[in-house]
C-alpha positions in Angstrom: 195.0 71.2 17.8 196.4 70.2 14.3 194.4 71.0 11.3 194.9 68.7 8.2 193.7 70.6 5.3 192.9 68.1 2.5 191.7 69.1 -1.0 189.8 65.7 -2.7 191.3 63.5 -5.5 190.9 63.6 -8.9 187.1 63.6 -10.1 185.3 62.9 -13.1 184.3 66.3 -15.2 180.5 66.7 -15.6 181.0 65.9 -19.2 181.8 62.5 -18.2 179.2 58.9 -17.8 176.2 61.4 -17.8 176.9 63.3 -14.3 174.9 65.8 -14.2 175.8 67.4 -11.1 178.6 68.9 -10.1 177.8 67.2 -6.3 177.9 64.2 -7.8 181.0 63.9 -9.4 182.9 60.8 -8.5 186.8 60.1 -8.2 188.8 58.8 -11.2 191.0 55.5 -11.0 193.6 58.2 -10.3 192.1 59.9 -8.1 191.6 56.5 -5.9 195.5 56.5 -6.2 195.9 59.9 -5.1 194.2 58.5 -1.7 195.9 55.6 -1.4 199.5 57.7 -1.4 198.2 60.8 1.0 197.1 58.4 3.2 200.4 56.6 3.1 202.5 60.0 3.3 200.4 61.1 6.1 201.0 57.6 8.0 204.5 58.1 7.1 204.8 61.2 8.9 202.9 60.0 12.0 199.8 62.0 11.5 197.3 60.8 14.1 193.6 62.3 13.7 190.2 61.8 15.9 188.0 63.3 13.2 187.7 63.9 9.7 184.9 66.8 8.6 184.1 66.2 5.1 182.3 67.9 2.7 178.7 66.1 1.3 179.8 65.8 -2.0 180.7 62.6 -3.1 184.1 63.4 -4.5 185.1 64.3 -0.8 183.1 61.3 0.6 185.2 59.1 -1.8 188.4 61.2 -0.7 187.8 60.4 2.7 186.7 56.5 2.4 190.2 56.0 0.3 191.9 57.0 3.6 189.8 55.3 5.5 190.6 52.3 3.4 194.7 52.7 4.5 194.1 53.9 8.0 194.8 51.2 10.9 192.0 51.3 14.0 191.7 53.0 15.5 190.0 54.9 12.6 188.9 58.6 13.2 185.0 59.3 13.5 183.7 60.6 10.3 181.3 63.8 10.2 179.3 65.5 6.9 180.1 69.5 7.1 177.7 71.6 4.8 180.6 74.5 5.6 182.9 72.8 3.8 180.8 72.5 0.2 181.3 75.3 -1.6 180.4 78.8 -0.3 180.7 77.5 3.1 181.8 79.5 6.1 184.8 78.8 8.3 183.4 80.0 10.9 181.1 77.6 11.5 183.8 75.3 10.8 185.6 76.2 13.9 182.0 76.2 16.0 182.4 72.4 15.2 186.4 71.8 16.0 185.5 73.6 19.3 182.3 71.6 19.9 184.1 68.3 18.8 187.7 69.2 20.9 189.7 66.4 18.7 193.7 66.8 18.9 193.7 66.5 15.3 191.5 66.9 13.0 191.0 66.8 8.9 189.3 68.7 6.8 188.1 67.4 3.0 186.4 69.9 1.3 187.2 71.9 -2.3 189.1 74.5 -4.0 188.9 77.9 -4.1 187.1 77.5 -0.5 189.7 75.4 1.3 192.4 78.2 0.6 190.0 81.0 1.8 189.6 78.7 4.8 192.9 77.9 5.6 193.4 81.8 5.6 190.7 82.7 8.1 192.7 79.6 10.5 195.7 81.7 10.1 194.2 84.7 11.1 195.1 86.3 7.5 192.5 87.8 4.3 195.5 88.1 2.2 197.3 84.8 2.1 196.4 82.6 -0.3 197.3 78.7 -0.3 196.8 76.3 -3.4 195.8 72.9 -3.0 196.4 70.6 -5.7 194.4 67.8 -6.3 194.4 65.4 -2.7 196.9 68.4 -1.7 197.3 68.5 2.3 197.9 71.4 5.0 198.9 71.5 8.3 197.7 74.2 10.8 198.7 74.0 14.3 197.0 75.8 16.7 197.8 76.0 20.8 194.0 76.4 21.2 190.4 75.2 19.2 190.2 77.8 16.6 187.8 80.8 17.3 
């Protein structure tokens, strides 16, 4: 199994058009750039998925329509994960991969979270990725996570 770990684009701060929540925070025009080019560099480098888990906010929603947008069909399935909002688990994260079986699978969710997560995959407390901003990850795994 592959694991594409994918921080979201750019979004708006809370300060900004009277958001008042930082769930609803949407991209900037940058950020709808930063989609368009990961989802040309992942094309580029032949990355193939069956399912993108993404987290409910609609910064990651917006992340994962913008690759959506430059994907050719067939398109992977789409799937809300409360696990990867903040404070989410990643444990329950691989439940799902397990549940689901896709040969490659990515994962849109937030920073500091998506580092912890990416350090559970590994099988590691102490390592510690950053992700910028629509920042990817590759795990590859000879078995569904457990």
């Amino acid at each position: 199994m592959r694991i594409y770990i994918i921080r979201h684009a750019e979004a708006v701060s809370l300060e900004i058009a009277g958001v008042n929540s930082d769930a609803d925070r949407p991209l900037t025009d940058l950020g709808h750039a930063q989609c368009r080019a990961l989802a040309g560099a992942l094309l580029k480098h032949g990355v193939r998925l069956d399912l993108i888990l993404t987290s409910p906010y609609l910064r990651t929603r917006q992340t994962t329509q913008g690759l959506l947008d430059q994907w050719p069909q067939p398109r992977p399935g789409v799937e809300e994960c409360e696990d990867l909002a903040p404070a989410g688990k990643a444990g329950k994260i691989a439940r799902l991969l397990r549940k689901m079986k896709p040969d490659g699978a990515a994962l849109v969710g937030h920073m500091p979270d998506l580092a912890e997560h990416a350090a559970w995959f590994i099988g590691s407390k102490k390592a510690r990725l950053d992700f910028d901003k629509a920042g990817v990850a590759l795990i590859e795994c000879e078995e569904t996570p457990g």
